[in-house]
N, CA, C and O atoms as a DFTB+ gen file, in Angstrom:
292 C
 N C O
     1  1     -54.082      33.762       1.375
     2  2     -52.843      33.459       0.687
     3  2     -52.683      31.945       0.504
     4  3     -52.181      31.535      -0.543
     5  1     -52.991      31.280       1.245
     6  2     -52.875      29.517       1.314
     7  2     -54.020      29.467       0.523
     8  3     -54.072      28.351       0.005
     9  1     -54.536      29.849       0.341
    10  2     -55.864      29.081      -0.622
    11  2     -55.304      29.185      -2.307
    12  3     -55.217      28.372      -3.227
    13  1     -54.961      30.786      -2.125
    14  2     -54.424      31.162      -3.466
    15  2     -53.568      30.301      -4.142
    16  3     -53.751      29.962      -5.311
    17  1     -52.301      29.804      -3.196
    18  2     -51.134      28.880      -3.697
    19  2     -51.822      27.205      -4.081
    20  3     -51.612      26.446      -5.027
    21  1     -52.601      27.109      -3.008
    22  2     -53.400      25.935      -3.421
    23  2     -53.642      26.246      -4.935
    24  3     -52.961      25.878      -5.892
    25  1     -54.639      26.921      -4.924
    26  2     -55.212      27.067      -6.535
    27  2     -54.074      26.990      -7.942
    28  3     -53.908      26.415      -9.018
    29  1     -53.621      27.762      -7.263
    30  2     -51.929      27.949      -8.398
    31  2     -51.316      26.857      -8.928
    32  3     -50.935      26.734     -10.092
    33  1     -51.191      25.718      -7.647
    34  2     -50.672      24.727      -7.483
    35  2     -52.175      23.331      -8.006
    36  3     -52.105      22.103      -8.066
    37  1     -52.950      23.959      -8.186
    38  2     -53.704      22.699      -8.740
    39  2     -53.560      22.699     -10.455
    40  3     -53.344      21.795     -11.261
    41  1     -53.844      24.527     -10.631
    42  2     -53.941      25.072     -12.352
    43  2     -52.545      24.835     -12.883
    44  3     -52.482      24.885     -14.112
    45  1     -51.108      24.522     -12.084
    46  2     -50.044      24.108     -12.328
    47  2     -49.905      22.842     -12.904
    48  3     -49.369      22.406     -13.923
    49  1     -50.593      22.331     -11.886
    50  2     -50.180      20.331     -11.858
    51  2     -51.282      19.972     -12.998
    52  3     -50.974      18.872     -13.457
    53  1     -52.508      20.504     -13.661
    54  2     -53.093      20.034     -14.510
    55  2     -52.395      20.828     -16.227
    56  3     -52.464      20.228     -17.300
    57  1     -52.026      21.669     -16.124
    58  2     -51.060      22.117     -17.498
    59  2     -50.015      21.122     -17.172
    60  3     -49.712      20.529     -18.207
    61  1     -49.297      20.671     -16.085
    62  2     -48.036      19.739     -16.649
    63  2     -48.629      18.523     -16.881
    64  3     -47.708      17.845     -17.336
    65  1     -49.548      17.888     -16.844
    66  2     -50.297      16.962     -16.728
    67  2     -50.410      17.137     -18.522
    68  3     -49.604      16.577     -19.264
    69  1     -51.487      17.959     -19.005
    70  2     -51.701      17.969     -20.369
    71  2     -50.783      18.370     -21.308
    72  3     -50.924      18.242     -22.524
    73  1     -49.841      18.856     -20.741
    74  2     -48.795      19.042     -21.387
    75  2     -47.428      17.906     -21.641
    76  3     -46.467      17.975     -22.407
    77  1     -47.774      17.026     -20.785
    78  2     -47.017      15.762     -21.218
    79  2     -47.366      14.939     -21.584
    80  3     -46.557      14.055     -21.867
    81  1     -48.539      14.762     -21.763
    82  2     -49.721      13.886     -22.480
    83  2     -49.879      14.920     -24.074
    84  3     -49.730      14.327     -25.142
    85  1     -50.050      15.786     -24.074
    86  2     -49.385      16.346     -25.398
    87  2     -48.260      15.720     -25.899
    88  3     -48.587      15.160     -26.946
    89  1     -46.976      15.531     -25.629
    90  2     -46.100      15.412     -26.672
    91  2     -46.214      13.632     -26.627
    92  3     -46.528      12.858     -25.722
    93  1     -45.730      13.391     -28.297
    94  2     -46.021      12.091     -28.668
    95  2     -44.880      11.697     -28.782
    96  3     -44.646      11.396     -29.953
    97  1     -43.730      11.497     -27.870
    98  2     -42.914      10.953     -27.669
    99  2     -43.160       9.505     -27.255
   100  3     -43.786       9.300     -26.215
   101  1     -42.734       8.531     -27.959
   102  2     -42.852       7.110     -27.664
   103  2     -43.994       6.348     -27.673
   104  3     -44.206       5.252     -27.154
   105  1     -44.978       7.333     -28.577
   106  2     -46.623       6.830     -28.380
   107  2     -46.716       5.515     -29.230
   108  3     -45.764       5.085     -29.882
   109  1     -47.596       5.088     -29.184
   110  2     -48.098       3.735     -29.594
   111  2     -47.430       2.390     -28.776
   112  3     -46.815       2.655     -27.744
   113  1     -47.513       1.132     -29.142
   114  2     -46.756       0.055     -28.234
   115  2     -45.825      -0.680     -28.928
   116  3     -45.208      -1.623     -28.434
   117  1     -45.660      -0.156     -30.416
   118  2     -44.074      -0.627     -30.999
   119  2     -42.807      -0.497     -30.511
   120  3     -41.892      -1.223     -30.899
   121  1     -42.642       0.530     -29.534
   122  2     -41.626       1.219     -28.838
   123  2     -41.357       0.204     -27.835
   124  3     -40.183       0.043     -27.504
   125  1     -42.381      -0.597     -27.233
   126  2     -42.232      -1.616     -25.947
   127  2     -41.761      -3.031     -26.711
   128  3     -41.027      -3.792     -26.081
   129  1     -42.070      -3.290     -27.709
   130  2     -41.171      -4.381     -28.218
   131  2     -40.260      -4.137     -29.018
   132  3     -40.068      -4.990     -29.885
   133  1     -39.460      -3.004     -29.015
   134  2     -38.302      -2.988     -29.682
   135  2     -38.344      -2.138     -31.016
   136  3     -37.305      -2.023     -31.667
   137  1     -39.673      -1.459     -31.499
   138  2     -39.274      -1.474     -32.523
   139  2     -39.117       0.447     -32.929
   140  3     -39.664       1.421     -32.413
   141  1     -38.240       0.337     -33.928
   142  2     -37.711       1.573     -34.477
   143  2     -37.763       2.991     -33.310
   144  3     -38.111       4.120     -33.655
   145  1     -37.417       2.686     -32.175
   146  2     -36.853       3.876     -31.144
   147  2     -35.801       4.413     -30.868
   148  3     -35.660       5.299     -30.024
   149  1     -34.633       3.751     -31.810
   150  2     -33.329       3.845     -31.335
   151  2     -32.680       5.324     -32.264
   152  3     -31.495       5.605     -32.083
   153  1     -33.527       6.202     -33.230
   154  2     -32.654       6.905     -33.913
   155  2     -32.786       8.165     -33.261
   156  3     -33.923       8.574     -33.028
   157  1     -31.860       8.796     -32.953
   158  2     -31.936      10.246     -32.295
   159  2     -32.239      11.389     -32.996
   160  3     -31.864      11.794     -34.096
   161  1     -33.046      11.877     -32.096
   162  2     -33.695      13.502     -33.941
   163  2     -33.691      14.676     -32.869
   164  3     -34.118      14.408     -31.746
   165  1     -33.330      15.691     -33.088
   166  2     -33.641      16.641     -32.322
   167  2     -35.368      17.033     -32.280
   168  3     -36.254      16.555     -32.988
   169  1     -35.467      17.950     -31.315
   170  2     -36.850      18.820     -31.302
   171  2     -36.868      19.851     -32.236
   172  3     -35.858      20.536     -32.403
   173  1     -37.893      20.047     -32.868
   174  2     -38.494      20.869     -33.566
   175  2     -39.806      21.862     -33.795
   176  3     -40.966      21.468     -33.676
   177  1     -39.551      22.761     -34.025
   178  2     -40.918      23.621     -34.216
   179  2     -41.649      23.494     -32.600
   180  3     -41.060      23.865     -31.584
   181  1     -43.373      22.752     -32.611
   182  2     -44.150      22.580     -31.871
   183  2     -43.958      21.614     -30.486
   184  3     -44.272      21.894     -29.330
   185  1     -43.304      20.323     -31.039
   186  2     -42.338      19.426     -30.085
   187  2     -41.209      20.338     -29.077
   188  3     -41.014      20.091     -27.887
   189  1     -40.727      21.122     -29.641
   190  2     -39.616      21.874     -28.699
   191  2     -40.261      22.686     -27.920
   192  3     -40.182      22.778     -26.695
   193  1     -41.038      23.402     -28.808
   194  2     -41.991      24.258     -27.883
   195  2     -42.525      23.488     -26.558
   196  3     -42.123      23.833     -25.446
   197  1     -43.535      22.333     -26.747
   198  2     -44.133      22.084     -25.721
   199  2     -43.077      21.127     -24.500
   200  3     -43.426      20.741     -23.384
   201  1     -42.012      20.979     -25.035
   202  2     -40.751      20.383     -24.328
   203  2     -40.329      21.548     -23.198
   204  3     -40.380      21.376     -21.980
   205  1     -39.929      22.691     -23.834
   206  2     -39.512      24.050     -23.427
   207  2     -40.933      24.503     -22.101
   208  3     -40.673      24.763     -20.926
   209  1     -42.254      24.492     -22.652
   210  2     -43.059      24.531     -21.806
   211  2     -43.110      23.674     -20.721
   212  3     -43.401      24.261     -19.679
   213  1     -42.908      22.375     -20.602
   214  2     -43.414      21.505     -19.641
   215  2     -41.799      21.563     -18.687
   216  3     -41.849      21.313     -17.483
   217  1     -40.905      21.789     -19.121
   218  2     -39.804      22.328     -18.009
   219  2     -39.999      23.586     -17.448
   220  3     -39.489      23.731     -16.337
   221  1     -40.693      24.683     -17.988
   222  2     -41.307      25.415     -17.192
   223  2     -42.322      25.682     -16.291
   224  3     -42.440      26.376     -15.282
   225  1     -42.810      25.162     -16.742
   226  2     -44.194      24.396     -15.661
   227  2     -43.502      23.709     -14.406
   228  3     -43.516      24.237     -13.294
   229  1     -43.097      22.895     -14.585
   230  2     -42.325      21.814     -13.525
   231  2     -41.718      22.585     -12.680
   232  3     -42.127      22.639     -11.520
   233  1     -40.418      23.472     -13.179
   234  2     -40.311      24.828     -12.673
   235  2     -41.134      25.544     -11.481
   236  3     -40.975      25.939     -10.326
   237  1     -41.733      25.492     -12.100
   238  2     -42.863      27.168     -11.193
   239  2     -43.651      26.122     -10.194
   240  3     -44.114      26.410      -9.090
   241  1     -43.687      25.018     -10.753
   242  2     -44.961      24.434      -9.879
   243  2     -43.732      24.135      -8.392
   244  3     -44.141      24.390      -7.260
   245  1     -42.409      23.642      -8.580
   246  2     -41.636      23.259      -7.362
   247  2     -41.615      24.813      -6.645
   248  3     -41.905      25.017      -5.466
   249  1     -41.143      26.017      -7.779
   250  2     -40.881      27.006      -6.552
   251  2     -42.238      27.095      -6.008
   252  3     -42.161      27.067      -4.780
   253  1     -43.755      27.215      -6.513
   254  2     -44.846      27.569      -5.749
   255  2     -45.035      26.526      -4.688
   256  3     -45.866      26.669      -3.791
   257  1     -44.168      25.354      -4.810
   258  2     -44.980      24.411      -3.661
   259  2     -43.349      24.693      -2.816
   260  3     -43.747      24.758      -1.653
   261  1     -42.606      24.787      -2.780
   262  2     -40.935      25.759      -1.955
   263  2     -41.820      26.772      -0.997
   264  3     -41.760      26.664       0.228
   265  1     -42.859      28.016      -1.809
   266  2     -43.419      28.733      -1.241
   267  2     -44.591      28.646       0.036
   268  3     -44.566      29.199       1.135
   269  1     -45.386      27.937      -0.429
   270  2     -46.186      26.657       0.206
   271  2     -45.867      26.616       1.118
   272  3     -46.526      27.015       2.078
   273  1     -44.470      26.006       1.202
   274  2     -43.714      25.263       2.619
   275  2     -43.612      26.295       3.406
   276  3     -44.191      26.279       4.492
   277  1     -42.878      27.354       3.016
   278  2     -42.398      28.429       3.944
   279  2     -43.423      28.808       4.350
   280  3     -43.649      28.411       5.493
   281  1     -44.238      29.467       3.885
   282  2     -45.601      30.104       4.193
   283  2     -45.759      28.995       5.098
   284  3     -45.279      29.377       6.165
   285  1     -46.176      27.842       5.216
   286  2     -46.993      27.077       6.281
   287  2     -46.068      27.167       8.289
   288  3     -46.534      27.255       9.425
   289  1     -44.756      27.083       7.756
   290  2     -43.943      27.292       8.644
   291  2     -44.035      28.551       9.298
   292  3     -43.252      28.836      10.203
């Protein structure tokens, strides 16, 4: 069972990993000197999607490592 959650918990942390490196929020280095970041747009289509995903991920990965804990106790 501890090995299993291990595993869970590695195949977890590398989808939230590529999954926030997926969305191109703030990409390039115009954003660090100021430029054109300030207009607000909602999410859409594929962007929401992988937004919607990576809070689920984050999700599952805290309750599996919650589980983790107990189990070790």
């Amino acid at each position: 069972m501890e090995i299993a959650l291990q595993v869970v918990q590695i195949i977890l942390s590398i989808t939230m990993v590529a999954l926030v490196l997926m969305q191109a929020k703030g990409s390039g280095l115009g954003n660090v000197f100021g430029g054109a970041g300030g207009v607000y747009r909602t999410r859409r289509g594929v962007e929401k999607t992988l937004f919607q995903s990576t809070i689920g991920v984050g999700i599952s990965f805290c309750v599996v490592s919650l589980i983790y804990v107990v189990y070790l106790t």
